[in-house]
C-alpha positions as a Markdown table, in Angstrom:
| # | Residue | x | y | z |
|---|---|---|---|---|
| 1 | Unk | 27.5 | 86.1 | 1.6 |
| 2 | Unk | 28.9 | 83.6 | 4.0 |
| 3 | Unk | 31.7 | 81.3 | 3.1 |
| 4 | Unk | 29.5 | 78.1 | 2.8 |
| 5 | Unk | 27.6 | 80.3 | -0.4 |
| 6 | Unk | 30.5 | 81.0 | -2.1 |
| 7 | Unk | 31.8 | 77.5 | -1.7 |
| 8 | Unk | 28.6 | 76.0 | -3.5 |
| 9 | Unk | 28.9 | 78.8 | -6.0 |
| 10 | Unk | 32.2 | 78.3 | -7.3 |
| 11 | Unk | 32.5 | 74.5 | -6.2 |
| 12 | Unk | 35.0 | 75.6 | -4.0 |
| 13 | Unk | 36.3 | 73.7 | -0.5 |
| 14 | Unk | 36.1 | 76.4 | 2.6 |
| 15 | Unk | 39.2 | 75.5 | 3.1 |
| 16 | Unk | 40.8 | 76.6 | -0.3 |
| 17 | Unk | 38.5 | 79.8 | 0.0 |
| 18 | Unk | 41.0 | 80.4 | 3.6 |
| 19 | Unk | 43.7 | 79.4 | 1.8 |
| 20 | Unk | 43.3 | 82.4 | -0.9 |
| 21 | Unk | 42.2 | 84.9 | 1.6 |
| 22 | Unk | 45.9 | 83.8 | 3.4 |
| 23 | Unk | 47.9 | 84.2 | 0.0 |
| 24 | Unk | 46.0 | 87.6 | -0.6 |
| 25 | Unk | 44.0 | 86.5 | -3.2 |
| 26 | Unk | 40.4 | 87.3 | -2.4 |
| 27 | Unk | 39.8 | 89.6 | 0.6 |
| 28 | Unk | 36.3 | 89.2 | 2.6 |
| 29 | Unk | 35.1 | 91.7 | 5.1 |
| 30 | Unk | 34.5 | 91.1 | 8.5 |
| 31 | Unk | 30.9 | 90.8 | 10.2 |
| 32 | Unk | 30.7 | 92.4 | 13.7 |
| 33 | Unk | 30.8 | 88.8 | 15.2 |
| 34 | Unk | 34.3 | 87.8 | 12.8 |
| 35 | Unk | 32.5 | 86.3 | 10.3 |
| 36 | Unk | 33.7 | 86.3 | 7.0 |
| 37 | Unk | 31.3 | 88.3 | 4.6 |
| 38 | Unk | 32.1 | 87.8 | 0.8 |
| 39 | Unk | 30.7 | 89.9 | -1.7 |
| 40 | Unk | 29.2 | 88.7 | -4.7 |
| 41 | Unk | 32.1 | 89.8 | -6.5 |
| 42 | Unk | 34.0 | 87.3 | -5.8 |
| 43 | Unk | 32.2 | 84.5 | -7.0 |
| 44 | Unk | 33.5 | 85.8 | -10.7 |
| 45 | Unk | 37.3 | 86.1 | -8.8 |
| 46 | Unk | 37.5 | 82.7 | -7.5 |
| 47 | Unk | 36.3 | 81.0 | -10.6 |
| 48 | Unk | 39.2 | 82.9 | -12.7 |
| 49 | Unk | 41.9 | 82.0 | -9.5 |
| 50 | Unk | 40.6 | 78.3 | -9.9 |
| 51 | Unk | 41.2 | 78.5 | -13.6 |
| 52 | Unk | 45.0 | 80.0 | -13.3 |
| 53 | Unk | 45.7 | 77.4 | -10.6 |
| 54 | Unk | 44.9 | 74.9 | -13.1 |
| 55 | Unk | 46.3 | 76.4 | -15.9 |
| 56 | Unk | 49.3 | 75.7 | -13.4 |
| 57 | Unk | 50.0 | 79.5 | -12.3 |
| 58 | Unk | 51.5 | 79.1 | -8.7 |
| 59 | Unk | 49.4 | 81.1 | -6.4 |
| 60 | Unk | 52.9 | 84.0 | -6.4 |
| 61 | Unk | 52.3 | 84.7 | -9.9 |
| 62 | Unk | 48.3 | 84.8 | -9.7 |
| 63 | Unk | 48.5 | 87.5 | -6.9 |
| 64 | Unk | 50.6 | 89.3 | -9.0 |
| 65 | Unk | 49.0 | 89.4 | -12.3 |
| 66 | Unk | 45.0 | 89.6 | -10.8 |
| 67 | Unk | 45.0 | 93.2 | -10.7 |
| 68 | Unk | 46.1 | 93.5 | -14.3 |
| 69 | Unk | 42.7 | 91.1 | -15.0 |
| 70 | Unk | 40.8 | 93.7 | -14.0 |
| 71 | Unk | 39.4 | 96.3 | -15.6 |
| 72 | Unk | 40.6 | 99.2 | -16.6 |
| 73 | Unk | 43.9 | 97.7 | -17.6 |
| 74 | Unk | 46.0 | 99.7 | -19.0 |
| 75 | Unk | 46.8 | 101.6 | -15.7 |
| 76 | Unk | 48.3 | 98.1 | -14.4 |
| 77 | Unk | 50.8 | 97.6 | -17.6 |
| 78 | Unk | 53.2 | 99.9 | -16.2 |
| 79 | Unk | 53.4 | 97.5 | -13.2 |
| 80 | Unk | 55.2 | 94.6 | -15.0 |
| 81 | Unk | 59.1 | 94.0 | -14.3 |
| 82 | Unk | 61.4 | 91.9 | -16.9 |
| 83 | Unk | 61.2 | 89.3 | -14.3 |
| 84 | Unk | 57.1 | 88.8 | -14.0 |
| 85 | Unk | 57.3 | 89.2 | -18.1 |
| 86 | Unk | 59.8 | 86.7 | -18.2 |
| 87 | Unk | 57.9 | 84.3 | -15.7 |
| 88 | Unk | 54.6 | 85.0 | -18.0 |
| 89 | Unk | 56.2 | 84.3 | -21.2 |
| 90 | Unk | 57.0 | 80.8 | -19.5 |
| 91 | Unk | 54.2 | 79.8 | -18.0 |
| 92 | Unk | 52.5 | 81.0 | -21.5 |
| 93 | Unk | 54.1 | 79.1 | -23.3 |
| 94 | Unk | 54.0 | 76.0 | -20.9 |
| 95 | Unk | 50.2 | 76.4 | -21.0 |
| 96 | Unk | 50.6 | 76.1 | -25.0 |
| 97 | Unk | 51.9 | 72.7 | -24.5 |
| 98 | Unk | 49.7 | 71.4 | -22.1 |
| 99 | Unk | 46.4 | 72.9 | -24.9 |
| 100 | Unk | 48.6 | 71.1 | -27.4 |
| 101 | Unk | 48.7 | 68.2 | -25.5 |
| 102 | Unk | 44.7 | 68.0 | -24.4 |
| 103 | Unk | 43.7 | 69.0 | -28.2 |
| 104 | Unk | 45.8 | 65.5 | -29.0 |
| 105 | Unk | 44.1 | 63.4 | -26.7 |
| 106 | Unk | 40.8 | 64.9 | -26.8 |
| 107 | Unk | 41.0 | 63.9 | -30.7 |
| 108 | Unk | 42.4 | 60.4 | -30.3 |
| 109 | Unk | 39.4 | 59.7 | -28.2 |
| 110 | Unk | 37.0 | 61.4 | -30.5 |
| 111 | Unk | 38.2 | 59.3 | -32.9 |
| 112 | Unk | 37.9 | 56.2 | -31.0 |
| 113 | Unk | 34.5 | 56.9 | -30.5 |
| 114 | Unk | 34.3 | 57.4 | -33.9 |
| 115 | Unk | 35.5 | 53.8 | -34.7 |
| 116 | Unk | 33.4 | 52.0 | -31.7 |
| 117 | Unk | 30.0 | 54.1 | -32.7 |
| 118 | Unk | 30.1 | 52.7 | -36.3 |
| 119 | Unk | 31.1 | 49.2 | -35.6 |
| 120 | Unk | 27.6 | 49.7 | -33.1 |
């Protein structure tokens, strides 16, 4: 597919679509004419990039641990070093903080709601 499809299908700019083909995180063919050609694949791929990007992985750490989202896994385990371990326990746990955070506000508002709908 052409790089206007797999913008529409993963609500994606073009321009962030280059931008992870330049940091190695998807990689389209090329069509005789230098076109890029992506396979349906990747629709799946960009919509899990999108997610880590705003889980608040830097794009460093996403190249790094995509492989080991594949499957079969357990052949890319052997690849972690203390350091990307280290950096994953971090950003896990940052990522615990920000769902602890959302789960807060998302039930002050419900609760609000709650309050307004019965005073209705």
């Amino acid at each position: 597919m052409r790089i206007g499809e797999l913008a529409r299908l993963t609500e994606t700019p073009p321009r962030l679509l280059r931008y992870y083909e330049e940091q190695g995180l998807i990689n389209p063919t090329r069509q005789a004419n230098g076109y890029r050609d992506y396979d349906a694949g990747l629709v799946d791929r960009v919509l899990q990039i999108r997610g880590l990007l705003e889980a608040g992985l830097p794009t460093r750490i996403i190249k790094q641990i995509l492989p080991c989202l594949d499957k079969p896994r357990i052949i890319h385990f052997t690849d972690a070093t203390p350091e990307m371990i280290a950096t994953l326990e971090g950003e896990s746990s940052r990522m615990t903080g920000r769902i602890a955070c959302l789960i807060r506000n998302r039930d002050a508002i419900e609760e609000y709601l709650t309050v307004v709908k019965s005073l209705a």
